[in-house]
N, C-alpha and C positions, 0 to 999 in steps of 0.2 A: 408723410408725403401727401399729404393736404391738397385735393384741388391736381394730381396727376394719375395720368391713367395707369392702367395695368400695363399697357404697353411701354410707356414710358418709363416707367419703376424698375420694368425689366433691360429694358436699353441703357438706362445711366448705371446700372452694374456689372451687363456686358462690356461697355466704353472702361467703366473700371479696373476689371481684369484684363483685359485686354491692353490696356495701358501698364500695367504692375508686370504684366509677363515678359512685355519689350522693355521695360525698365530696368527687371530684373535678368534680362537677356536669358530666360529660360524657353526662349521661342525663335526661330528666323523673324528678319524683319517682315510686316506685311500682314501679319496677324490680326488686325482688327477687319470684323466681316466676316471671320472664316470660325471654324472649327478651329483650336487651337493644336498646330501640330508640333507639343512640345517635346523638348529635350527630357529624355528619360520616357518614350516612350514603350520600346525593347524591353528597360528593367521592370516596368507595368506592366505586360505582356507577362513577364515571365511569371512576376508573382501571381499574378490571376493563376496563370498554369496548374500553381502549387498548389489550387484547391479544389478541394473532392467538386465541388458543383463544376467546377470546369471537368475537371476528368471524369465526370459521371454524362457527361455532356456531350451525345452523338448527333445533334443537329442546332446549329449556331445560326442565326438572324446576324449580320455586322454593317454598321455604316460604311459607305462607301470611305469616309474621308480619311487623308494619311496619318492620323494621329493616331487610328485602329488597326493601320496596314500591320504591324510586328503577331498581330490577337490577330487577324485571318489568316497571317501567312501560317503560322502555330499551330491553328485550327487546321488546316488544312495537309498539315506534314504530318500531323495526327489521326488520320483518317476522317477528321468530323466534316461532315457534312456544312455546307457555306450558303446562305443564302443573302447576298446583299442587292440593296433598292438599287436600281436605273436610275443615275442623277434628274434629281426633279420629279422622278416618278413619270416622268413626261413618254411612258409608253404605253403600249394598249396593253403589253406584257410586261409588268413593271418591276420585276425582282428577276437577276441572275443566280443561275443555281451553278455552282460548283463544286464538283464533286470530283474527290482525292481519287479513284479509280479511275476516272475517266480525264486527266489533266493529258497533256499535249505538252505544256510546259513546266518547269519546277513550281511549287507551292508558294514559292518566294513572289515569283512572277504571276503567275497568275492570280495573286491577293491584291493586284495591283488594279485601280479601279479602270484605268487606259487597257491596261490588259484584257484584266478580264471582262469588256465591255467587244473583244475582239475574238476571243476564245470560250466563253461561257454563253449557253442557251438562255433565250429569256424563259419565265414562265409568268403565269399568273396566278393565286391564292389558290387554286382551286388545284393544284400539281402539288400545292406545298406541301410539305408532311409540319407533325404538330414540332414546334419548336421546342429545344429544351431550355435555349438560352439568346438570351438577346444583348448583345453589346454595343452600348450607344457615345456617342462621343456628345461633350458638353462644352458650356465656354465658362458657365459656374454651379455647383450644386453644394449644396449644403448636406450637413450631417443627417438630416433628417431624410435626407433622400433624392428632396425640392429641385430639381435642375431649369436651367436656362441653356436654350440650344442657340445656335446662329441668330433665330427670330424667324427664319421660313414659316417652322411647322412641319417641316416633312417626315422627322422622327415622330413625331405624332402620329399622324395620318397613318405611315406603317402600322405603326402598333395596332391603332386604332383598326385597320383592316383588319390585320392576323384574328385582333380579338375576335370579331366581327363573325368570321369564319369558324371560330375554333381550333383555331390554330395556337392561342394561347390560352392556359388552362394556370390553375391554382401552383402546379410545378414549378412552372417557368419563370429564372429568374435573371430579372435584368440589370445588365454592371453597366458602369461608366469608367473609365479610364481615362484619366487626367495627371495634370502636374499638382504637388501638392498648392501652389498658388490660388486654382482652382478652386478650393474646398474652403466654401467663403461660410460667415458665420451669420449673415442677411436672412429673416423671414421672405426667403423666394412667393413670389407671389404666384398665382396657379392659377388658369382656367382649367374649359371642363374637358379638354383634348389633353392634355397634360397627364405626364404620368411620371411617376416616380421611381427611383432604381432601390434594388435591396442592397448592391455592392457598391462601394467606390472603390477601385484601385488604384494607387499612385503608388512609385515607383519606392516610395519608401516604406506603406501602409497601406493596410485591408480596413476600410468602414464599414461594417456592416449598420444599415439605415433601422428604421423602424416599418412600422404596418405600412405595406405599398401599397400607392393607391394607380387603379388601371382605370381607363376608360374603358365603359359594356361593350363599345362599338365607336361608330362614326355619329357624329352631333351634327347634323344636317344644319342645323340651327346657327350654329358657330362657323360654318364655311360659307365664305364670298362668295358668291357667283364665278368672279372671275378666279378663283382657285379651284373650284369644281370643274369649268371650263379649260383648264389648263391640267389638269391632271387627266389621262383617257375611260381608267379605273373609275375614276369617280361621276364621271360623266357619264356613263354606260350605266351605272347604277343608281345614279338620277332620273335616268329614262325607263328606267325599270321599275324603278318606284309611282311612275307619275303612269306608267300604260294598264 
């Protein structure tokens, strides 16, 4: 791929999959752009369930988006502790916390990002307790671990907070849940926000990945202006950095 960006490399493999999952009608129509919310999500759910790192696991990090809904609602009928991002991050208090004692309505419901964007307190990083587990949705990752998300960056940036914080630590280990379509066999290409999972679960099969790689923190360097400006978190600690 001679002559194209990193950006680019990663978009003509998202358009790919994205294209192979409506082909193969393992997704509703409408899927290119999104998170993929495929068919056989519930039985990904369930196998993740089946293993010790989940059941060992009293505090979950989850994407808002519906391909992870079956993994929060689980998480949360299980007593574990929920913390998933405000779309866009676009609050000054940017992750909801859900918490199985304190629900209003069933765990089904309230895993739902409408929901619980009506029901669930905000908080910010600094409320959070350390994560045990982070569950991320993707649109492709390979064996190796290497994922492609939408192309925002937002799953980034999370991470890249928590680390930041200390909220995530050598423990903490992070799945993706996908259809097996998903689990492409592409050298993913990586920047320096980019992180890699140690699990994939698909509804048919457990990957366990190789050496993960985390970001230390947030790469100042690597963020737009207009993406610092648009996130509240990130701009407040721009101002902090510069006074």
């Amino acid at each position: 791929m001679t002559g194209v960006s990193t950006d680019q490399a990663k978009q003509a493999i998202r358009e790919r999959v994205w294209t192979l999952l409506e082909q193969e009608r393992a997704v509703p129509p409408g899927v290119h752009g999104r998170i993929p919310a495929f068919y056989g999500a519930e039985a990904a759910a369930h196998r993740l369930a089946e293993l010790p790192v989940w059941q060992s696991a009293h505090v979950v990090k989850a994407v808002p988006d519906k391909a992870q809904l079956p993994v929060r609602a689980r998480a949360l009928a299980e007593g574990k502790l929920v913390y998933m991002a405000v779309p866009k991050l676009a609050k000054a208090l940017p992750f909801y916390v859900l918490d199985p004692a304190k629900l209003t309505v069933p765990p089904s419901e309230a895993a739902s990002s409408k929901v619980a964007a009506s029901v669930a307190r905000k908080i910010g990083v600094e409320e959070m307790k350390p994560v045990d587990l982070i569950v991320c949705g993707s649109v492709a990752v390979n064996r190796r671990g290497v994922r492609l998300g939408k192309g925002a960056g937002y799953s980034d940036i999370e991470v890249a907070l928590l680390r930041e914080a200390g909220l995530i630590g050598p423990n903490t280990t992070i799945v993706t849940t996908v259809h097996s379509l998903q689990v492409v066999e592409d050298d993913l290409p990586e920047t320096k926000h980019d992180f890699s999972v140690d699990l994939i679960v698909t509804p048919e099969e457990v990957i366990r990945c190789g050496q993960a790689r985390r970001p230390a923190g947030l790469y100042w360097d690597s963020l737009s202006l207009e993406k610092i400006t648009a996130i509240p978190v990130l701009e407040q600690a721009r101002k902090a950095r510069r006074s």
